[in-house]
C-alpha positions as CSV (number, residue, x, y, z in Angstrom):
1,X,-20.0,23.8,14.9
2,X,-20.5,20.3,13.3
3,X,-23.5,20.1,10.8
4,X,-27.4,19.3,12.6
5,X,-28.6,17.5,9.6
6,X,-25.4,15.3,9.2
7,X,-25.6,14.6,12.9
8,X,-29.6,13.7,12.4
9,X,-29.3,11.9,9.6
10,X,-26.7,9.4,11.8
11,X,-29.3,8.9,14.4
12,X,-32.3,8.5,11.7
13,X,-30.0,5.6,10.2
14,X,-29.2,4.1,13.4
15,X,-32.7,3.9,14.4
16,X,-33.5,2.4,11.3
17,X,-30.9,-0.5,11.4
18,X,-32.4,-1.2,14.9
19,X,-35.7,-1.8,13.3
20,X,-34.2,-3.9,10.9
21,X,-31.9,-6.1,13.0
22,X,-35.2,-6.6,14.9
23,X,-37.2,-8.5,12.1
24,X,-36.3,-11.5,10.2
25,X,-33.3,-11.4,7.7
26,X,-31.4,-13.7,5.9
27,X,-28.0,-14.5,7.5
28,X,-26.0,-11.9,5.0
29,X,-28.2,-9.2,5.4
30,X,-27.9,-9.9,9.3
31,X,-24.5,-9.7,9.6
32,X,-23.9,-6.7,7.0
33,X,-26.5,-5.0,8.9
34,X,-25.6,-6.0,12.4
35,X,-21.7,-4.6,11.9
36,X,-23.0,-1.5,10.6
37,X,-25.0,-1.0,13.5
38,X,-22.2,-2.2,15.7
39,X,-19.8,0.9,14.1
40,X,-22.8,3.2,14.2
41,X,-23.2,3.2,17.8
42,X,-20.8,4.8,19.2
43,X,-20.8,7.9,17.1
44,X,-24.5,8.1,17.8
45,X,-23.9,7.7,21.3
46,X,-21.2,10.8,20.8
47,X,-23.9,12.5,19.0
48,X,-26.3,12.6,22.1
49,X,-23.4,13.7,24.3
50,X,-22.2,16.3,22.3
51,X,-26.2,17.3,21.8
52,X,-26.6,17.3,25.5
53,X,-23.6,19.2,26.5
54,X,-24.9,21.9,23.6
55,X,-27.9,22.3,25.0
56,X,-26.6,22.9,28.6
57,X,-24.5,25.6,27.4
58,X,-26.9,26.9,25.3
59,X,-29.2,27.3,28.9
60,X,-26.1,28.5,30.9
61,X,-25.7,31.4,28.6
62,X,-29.9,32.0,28.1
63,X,-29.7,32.6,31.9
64,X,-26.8,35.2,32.2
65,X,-28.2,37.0,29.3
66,X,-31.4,37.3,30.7
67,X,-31.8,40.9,32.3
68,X,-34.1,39.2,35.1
69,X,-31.8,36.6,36.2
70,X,-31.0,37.0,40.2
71,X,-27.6,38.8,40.2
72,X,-26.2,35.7,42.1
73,X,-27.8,32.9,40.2
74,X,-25.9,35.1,37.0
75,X,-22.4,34.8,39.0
76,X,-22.7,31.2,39.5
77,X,-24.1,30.5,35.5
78,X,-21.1,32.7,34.1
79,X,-18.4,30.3,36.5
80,X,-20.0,27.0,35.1
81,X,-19.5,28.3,32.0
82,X,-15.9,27.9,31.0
83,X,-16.0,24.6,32.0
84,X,-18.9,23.6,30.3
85,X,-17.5,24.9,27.6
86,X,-14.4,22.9,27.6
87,X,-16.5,20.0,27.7
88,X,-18.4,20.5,24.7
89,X,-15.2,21.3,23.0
90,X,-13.8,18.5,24.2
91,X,-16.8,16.6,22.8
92,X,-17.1,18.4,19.4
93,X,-13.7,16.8,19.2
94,X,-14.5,13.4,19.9
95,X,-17.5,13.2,17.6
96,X,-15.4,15.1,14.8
97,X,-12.7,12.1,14.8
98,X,-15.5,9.7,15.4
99,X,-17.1,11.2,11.8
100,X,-13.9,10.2,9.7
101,X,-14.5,8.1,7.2
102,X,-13.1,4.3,7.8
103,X,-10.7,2.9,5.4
104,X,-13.0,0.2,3.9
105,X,-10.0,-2.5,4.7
106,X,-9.7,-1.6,8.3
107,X,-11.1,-4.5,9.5
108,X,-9.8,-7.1,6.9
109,X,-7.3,-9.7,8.2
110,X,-3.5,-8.8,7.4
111,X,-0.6,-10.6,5.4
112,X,2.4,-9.7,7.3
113,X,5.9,-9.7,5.1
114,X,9.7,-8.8,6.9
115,X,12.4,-9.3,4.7
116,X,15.9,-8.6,6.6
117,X,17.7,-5.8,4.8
118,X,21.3,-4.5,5.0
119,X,23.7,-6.0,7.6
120,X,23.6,-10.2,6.8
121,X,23.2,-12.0,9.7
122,X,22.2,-9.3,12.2
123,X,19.9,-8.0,9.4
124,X,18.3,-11.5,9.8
125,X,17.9,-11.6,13.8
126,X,16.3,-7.9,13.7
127,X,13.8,-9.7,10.8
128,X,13.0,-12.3,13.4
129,X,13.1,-10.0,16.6
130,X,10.2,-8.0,14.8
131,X,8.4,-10.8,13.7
132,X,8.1,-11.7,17.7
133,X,7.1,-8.0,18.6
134,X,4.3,-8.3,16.7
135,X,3.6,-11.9,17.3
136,X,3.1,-11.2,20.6
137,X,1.4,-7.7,20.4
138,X,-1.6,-10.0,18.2
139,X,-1.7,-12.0,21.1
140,X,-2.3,-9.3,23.4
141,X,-5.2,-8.5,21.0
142,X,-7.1,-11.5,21.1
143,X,-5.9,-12.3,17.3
144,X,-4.4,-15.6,15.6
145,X,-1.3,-15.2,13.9
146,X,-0.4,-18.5,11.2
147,X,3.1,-18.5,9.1
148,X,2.5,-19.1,6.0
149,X,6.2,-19.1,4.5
150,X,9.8,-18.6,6.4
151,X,13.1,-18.5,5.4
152,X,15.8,-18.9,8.3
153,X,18.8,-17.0,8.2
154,X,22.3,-19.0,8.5
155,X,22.5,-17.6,12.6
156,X,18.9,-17.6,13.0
157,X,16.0,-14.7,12.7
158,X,14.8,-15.1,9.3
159,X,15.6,-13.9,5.8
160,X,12.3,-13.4,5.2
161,X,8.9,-14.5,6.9
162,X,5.5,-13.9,6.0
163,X,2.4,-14.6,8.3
164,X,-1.4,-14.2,8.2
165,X,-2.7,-12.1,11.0
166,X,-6.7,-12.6,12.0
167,X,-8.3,-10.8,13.9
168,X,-11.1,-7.6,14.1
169,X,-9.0,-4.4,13.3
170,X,-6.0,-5.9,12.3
171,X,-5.3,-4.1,9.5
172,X,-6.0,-0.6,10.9
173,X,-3.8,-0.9,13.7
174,X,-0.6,-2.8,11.8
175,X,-1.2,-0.4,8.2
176,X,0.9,2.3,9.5
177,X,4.1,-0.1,10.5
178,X,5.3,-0.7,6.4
179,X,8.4,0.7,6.0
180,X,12.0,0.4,6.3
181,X,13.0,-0.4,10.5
182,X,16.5,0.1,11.0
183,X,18.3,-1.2,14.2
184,X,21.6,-0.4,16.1
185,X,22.8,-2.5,18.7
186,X,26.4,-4.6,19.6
187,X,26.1,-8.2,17.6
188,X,26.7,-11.3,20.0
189,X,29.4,-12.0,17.5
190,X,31.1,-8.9,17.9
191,X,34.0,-8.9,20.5
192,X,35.3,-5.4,20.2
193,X,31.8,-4.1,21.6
194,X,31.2,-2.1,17.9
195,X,27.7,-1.1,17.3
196,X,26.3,-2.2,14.0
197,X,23.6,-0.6,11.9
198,X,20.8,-3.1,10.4
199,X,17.7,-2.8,8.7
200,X,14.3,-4.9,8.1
201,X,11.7,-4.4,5.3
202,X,8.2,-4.7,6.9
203,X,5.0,-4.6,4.6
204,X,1.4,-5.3,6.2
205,X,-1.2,-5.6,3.5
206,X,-5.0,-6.1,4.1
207,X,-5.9,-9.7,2.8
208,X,-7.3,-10.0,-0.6
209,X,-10.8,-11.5,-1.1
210,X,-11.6,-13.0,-4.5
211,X,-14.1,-11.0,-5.7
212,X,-11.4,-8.1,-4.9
213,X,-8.7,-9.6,-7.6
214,X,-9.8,-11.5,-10.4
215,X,-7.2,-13.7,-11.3
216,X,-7.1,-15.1,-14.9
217,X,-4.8,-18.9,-15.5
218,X,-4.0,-17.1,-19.0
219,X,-1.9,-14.5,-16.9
220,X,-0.4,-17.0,-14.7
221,X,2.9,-19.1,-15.0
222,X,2.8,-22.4,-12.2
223,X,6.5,-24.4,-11.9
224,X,6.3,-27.1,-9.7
225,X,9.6,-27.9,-8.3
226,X,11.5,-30.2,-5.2
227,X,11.4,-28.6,-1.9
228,X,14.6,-27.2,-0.6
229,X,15.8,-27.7,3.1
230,X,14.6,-30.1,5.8
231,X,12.5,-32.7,5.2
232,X,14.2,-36.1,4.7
233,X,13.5,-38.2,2.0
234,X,10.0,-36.7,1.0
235,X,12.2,-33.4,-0.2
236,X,14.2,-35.3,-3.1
237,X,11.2,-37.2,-4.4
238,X,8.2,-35.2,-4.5
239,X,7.6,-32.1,-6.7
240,X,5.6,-30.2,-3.6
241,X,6.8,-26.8,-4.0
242,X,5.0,-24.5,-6.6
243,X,6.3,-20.7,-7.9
244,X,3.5,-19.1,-9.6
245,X,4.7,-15.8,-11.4
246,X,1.9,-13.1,-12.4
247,X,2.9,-12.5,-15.9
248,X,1.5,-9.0,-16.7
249,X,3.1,-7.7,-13.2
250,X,6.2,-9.8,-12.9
251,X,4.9,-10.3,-9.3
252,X,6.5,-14.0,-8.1
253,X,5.5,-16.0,-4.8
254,X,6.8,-19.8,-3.7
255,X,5.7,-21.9,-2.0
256,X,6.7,-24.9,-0.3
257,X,6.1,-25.2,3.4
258,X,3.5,-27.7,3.1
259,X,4.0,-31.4,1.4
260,X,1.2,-31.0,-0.3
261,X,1.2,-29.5,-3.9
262,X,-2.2,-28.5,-4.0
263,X,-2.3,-26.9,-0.5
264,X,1.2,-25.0,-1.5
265,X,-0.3,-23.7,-4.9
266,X,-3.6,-22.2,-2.7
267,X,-1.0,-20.8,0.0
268,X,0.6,-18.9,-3.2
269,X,-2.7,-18.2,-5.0
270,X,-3.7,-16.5,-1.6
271,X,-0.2,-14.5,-0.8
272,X,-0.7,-13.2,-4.8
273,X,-3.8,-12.4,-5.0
274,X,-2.8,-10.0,-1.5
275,X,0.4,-8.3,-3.1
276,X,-1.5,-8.0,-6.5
277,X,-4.4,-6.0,-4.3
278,X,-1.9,-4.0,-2.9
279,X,-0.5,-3.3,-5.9
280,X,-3.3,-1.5,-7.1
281,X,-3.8,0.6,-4.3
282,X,-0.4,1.4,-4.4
283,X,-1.1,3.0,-7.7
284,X,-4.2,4.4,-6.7
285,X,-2.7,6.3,-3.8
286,X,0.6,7.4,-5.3
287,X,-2.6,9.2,-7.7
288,X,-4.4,10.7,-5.1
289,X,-1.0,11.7,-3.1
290,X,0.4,13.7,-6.9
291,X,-2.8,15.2,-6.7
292,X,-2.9,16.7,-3.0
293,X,-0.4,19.9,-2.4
294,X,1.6,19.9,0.7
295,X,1.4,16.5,1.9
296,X,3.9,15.5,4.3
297,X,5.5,12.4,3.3
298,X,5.0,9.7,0.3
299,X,4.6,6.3,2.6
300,X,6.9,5.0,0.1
301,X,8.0,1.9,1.8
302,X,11.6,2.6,0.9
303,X,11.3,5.3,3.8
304,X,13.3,4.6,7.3
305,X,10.0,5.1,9.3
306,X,12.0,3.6,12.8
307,X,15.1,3.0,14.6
308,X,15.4,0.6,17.5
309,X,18.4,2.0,19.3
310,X,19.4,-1.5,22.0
311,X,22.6,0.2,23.8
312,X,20.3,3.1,24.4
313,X,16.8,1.7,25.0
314,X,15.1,3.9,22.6
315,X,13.1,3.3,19.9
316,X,12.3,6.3,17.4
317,X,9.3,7.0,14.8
318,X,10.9,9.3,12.5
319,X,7.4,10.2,10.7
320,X,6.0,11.5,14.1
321,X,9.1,12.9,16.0
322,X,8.0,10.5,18.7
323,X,10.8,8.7,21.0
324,X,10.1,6.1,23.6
325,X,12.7,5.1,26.1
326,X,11.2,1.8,26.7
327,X,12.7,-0.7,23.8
328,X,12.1,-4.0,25.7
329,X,8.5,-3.5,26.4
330,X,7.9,-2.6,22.5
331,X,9.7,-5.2,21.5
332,X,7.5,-7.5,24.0
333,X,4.6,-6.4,22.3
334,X,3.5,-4.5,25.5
335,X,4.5,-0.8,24.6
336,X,3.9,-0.9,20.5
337,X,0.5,0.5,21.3
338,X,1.4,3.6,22.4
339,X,3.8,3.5,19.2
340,X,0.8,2.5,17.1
341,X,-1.6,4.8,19.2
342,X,0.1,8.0,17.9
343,X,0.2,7.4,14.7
344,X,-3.2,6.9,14.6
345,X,-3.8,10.0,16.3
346,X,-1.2,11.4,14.3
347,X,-3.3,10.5,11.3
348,X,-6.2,11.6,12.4
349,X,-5.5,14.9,12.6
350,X,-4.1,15.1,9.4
351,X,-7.4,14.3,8.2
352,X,-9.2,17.0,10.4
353,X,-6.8,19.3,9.1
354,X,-7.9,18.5,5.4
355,X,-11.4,18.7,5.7
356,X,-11.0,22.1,7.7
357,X,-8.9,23.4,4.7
């Protein structure tokens, strides 16, 4: 049974914000507030559910154990009960997951990064096949997707592409797709019919704010060099491109999508700051994960977390044991929520799990 004064407690708080959001605040304290409030509501609403359900059950079992209850009043009581007792199960369950705490970077925007793997030009189609699937699942989500760099591959896709993706959420539906995606499918350019093995290298990191990553220009090596590939004239006589390394890391990110030096160098400042971020909570969870016993998994990105399977329409999430048999409405960004879905779920019972232990 989940705690009384934990469950109090939320609806004390929410109450309070209420009061709050009612009286004059300056505009940061409004929106701080006014987002907790938002996220707050729904568990207290499954607070009062849970509550009321409790208390029915609580009255359903008062009245059979009463020795003066009508012998038929007690038969119908003890058939209710079951399911009202499913029901408050069922609810006890809802409010439990509900209770989790939230990844603080849930809701930041995301920095998407595929890279095509093993298998050369195919490797490179796959790259740009996924960078479609989820182009078009953001759509479906009411969020803006913007590249920010893209390098084509000789037959098309891309050899690598990296894109901003804005939107409420993003990150804690996308977190769970870093990892190595490996397709098998017949190439266009393949006569004899042979299927051919490829993979892509996804990684979705929650954007980076400033006051996240401090940045010092002592650590920080900017060349400025000419633009390679199309552009005309403007590419042989202009400087536009910029590589900044990060010297303590060795992390390195170009630049040079934009004509504009200046815009370039905030482009990279921004894609840095993001992988240096992530860096740290790489190292922060590899910590944690030494430090937990029996976890399943590492979420090392050099894992093969899914294979896309064309000939036989069937995609496979190899953390989960899940198989779909409906490849061409994931790969239209229709189906990849039931995909994401799961793991979610997936997750969240992990978490149940740990704080039960």
């Amino acid at each position: 049974m989940l705690p009384d004064q934990k469950l109090e407690a939320l609806i004390v708080r929410h109450a309070t914000l209420e009061r709050e959001l009612a009286a004059s605040l300056p505009t940061d304290t409004y929106v701080k507030l006014s987002r907790e409030f938002a996220e707050l509501t729904p568990v207290v609403e499954a607070v009062k559910s849970y509550r009321a359900a409790r208390r029915e059950l609580e009255g359903i079992n008062s009245l059979i154990d009463d020795p003066a209850t009508d012998p038929e009043m007690r038969s119908i009581a003890a058939a209710e009960r079951p399911e009202l007792e499913a029901r408050r199960g069922a609810l006890e369950q809802e409010l439990r997951v509900a209770l989790i705490p939230k990844d603080a970077m849930d809701e930041r925007n995301v920095i998407l990064e595929i890279r095509a793997g093993t298998g050369g030009d195919e490797a490179s189609l796959f790259a740009g096949d996924l960078f479609r699937m989820y182009e078009r699942y953001a759509a479906k989500q009411g969020w803006k997707v913007e590249v920010v760099t893209a390098s084509e591959g000789s037959m098309g896709g891309y050899k690598e592409i990296i894109a901003e993706i804005r939107g409420r959420g993003a990150f804690a539906k996308l977190k769970y797709e870093s990892g190595v995606h490996r397709v098998q499918r017949v190439p266009d350019t393949e006569a004899s019919g042979r299927i051919h093995t490829s993979t892509a290298t996804v990684a979705v990191l929650p954007e980076a704010q400033e006051v996240d990553v401090p940045i010092n220009d002592t650590d920080l090596k900017i060349d400025t060099l000419r633009s390679s590939g199309a552009g005309g004239q403007h590419v042989n006589k202009t400087e536009s491109a910029v590589r900044i390394t990060h010297m303590p890391t060795g992390i390195v990110v170009m630049m040079q999508e934009d004509r504009s030096q200046h815009r370039n160098r905030a482009k990279a400042l921004a894609v840095l700051r993001t992988r240096l971020y992530d860096f740290e909570r790489q190292k922060l969870e590899a910590a944690r994960a030494a430090e937990r016993r029996g976890q399943v998994g590492t979420g090392d990105r050099s894992e093969r977390i899914r294979t896309y399977n064309f000939p036989q329409g069937r995609l496979s999430d190899h953390r989960i044991n899940l198989t779909l048999y409906k490849l061409p409405q994931i790969m239209e960004g229709e189906a990849l929520g039931e995909v994401i879905d799961a793991l979610v779920a997936e997750r969240q019972a992990e978490q149940l799990a740990a704080e039960d232990a």
